[in-house]
N, CA and C atoms as a LAMMPS dump frame, in Angstrom:
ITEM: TIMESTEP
0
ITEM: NUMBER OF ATOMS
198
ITEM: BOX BOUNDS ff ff ff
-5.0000000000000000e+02 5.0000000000000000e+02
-5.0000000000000000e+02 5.0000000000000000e+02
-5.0000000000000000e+02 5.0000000000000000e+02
ITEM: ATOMS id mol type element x y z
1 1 1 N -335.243 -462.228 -102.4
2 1 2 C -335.337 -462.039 -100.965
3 1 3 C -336.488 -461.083 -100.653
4 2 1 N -337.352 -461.31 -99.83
5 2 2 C -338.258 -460.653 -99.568
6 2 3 C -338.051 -459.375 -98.809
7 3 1 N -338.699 -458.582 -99.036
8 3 2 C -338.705 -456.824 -97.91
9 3 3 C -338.616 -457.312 -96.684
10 4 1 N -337.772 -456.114 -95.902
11 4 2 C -338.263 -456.774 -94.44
12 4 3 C -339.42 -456 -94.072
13 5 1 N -340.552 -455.415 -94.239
14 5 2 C -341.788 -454.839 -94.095
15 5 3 C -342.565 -455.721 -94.658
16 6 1 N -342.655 -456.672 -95.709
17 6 2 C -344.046 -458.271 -95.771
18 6 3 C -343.602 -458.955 -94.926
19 7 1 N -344.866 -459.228 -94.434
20 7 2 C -345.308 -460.392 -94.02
21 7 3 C -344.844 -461.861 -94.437
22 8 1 N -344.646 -462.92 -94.277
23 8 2 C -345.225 -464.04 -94.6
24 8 3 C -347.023 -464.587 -94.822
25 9 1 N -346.775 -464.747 -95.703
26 9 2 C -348.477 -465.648 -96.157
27 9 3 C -349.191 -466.278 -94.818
28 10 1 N -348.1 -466.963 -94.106
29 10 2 C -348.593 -467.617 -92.38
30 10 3 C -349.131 -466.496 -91.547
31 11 1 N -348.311 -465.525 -91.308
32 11 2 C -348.651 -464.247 -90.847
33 11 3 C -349.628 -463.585 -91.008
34 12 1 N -349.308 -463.514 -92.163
35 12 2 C -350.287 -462.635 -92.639
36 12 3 C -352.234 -463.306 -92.198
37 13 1 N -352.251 -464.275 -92.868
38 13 2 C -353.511 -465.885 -92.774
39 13 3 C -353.339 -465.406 -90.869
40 14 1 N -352.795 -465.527 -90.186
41 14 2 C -352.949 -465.087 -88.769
42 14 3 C -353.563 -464.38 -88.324
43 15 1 N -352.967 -462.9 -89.141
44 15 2 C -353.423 -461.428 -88.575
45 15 3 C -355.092 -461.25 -88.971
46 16 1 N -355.618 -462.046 -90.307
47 16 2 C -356.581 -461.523 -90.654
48 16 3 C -357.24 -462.733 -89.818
49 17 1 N -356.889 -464.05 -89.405
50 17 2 C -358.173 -464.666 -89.055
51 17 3 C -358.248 -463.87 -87.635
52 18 1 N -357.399 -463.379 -86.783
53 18 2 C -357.534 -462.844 -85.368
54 18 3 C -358.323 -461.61 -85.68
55 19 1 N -358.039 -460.764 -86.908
56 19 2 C -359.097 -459.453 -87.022
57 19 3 C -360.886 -460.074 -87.089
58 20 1 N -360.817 -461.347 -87.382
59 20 2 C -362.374 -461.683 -87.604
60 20 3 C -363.092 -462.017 -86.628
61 21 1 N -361.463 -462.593 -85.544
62 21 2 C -362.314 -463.066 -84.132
63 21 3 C -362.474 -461.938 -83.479
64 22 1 N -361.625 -460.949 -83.114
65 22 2 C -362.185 -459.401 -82.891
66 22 3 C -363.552 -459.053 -82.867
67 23 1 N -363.67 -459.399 -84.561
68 23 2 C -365.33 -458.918 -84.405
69 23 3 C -366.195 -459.535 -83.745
70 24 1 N -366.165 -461.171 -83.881
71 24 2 C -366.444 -461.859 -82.911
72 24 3 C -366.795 -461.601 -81.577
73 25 1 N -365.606 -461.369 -80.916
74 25 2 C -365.712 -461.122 -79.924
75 25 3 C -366.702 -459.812 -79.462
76 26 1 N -366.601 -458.858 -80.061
77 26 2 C -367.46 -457.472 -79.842
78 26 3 C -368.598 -457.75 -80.198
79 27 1 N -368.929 -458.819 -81.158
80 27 2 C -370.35 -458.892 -81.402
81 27 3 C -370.884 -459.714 -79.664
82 28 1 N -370.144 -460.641 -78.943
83 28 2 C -370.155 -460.725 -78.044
84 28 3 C -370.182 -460.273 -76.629
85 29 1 N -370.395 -458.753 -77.124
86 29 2 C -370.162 -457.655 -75.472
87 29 3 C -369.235 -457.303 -75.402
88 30 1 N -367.933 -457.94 -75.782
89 30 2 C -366.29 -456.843 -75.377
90 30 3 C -366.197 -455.666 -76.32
91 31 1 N -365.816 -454.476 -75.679
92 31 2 C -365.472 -453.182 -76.547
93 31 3 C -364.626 -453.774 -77.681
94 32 1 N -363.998 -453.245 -78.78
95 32 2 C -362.852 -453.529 -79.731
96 32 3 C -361.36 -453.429 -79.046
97 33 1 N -361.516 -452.196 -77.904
98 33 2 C -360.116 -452.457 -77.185
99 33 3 C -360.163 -453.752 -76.242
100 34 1 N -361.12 -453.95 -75.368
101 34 2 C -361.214 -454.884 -74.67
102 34 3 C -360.738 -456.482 -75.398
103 35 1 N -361.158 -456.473 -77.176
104 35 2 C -361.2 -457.878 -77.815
105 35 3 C -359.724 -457.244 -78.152
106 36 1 N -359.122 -456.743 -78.21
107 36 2 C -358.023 -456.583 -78.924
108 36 3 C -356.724 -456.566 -78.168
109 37 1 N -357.164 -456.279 -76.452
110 37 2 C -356.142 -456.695 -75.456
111 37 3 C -356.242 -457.974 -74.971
112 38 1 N -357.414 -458.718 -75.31
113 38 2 C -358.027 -460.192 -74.75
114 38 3 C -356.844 -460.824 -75.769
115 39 1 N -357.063 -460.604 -77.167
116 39 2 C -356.217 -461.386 -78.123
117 39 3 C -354.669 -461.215 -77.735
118 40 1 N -354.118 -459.83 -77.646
119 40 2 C -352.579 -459.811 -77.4
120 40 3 C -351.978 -460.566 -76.238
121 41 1 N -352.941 -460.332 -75.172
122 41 2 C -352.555 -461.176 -73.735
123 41 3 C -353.014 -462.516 -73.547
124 42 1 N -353.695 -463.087 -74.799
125 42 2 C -353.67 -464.77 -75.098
126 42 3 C -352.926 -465.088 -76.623
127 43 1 N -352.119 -464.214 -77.124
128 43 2 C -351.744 -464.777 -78.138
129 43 3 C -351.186 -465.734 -79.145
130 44 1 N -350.6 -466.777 -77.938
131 44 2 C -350.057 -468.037 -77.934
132 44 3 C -351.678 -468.942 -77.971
133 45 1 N -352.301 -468.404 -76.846
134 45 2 C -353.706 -469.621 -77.32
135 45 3 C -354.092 -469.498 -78.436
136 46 1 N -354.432 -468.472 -78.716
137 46 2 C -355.165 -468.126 -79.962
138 46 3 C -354.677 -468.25 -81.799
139 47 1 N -353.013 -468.245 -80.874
140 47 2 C -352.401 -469.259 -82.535
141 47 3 C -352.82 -470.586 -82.492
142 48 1 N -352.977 -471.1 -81.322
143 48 2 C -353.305 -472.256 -81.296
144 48 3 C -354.527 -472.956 -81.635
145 49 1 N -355.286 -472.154 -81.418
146 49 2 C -356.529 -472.221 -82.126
147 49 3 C -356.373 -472.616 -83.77
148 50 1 N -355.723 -471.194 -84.335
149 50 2 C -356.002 -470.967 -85.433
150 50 3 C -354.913 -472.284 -86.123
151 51 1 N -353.843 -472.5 -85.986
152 51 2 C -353.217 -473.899 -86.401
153 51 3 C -353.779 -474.779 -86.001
154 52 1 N -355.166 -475.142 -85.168
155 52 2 C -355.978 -476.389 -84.815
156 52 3 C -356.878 -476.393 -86.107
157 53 1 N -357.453 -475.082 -86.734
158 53 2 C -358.243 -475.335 -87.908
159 53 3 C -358.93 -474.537 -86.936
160 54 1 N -359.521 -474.274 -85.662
161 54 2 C -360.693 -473.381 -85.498
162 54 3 C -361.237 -472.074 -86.621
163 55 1 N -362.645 -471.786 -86.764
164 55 2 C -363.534 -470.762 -87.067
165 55 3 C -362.613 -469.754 -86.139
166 56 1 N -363.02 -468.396 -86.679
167 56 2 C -363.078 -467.61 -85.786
168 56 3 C -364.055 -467.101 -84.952
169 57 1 N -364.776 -467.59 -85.365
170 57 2 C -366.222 -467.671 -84.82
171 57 3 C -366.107 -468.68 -83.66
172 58 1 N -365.662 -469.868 -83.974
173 58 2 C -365.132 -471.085 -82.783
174 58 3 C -364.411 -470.277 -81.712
175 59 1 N -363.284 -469.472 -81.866
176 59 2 C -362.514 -469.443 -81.39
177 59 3 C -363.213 -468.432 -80.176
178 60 1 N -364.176 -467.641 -80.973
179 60 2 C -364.466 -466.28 -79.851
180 60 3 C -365.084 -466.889 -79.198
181 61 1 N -366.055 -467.81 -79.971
182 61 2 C -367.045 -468.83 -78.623
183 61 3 C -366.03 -469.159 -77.664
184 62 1 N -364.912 -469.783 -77.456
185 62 2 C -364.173 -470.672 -76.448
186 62 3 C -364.059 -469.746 -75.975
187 63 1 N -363.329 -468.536 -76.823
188 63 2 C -362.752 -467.729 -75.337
189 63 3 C -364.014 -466.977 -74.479
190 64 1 N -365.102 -466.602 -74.853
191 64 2 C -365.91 -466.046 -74.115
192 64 3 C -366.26 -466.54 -73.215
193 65 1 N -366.482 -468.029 -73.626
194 65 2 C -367.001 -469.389 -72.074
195 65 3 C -365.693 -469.179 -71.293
196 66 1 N -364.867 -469.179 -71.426
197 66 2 C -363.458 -469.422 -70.574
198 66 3 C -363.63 -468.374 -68.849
């Protein structure tokens, strides 16, 4: 039985592709808080992304045009 402090492998594959769009995004003009409240208050899109197969690189593009 696993700890309840890990992650799942899904989770986990989540947290780090959203830390890449972060950067993404800031390389784009948003502060790190700004990309990091953009992600929490779309976080349902942005799984969605990432279970579509998007880059994170893809992903910051969409959301920046949006």
């Amino acid at each position: 039985m696993a700890k309840k402090n890990e992650l799942d492998p899904e989770t986990a594959a989540l947290i780090a592709w959203c830390t890449e769009v972060e950067k993404f995004l800031v390389a784009g003009g948003a502060t790190l808080a700004q990309a990091q409240d953009h992600i929490e208050e779309q976080v349902e899109w942005f799984t969605d992304q990432f279970y579509d197969g998007l880059t994170p690189e893809e992903a910051a593009k969409a959301a920046l045009n949006d």
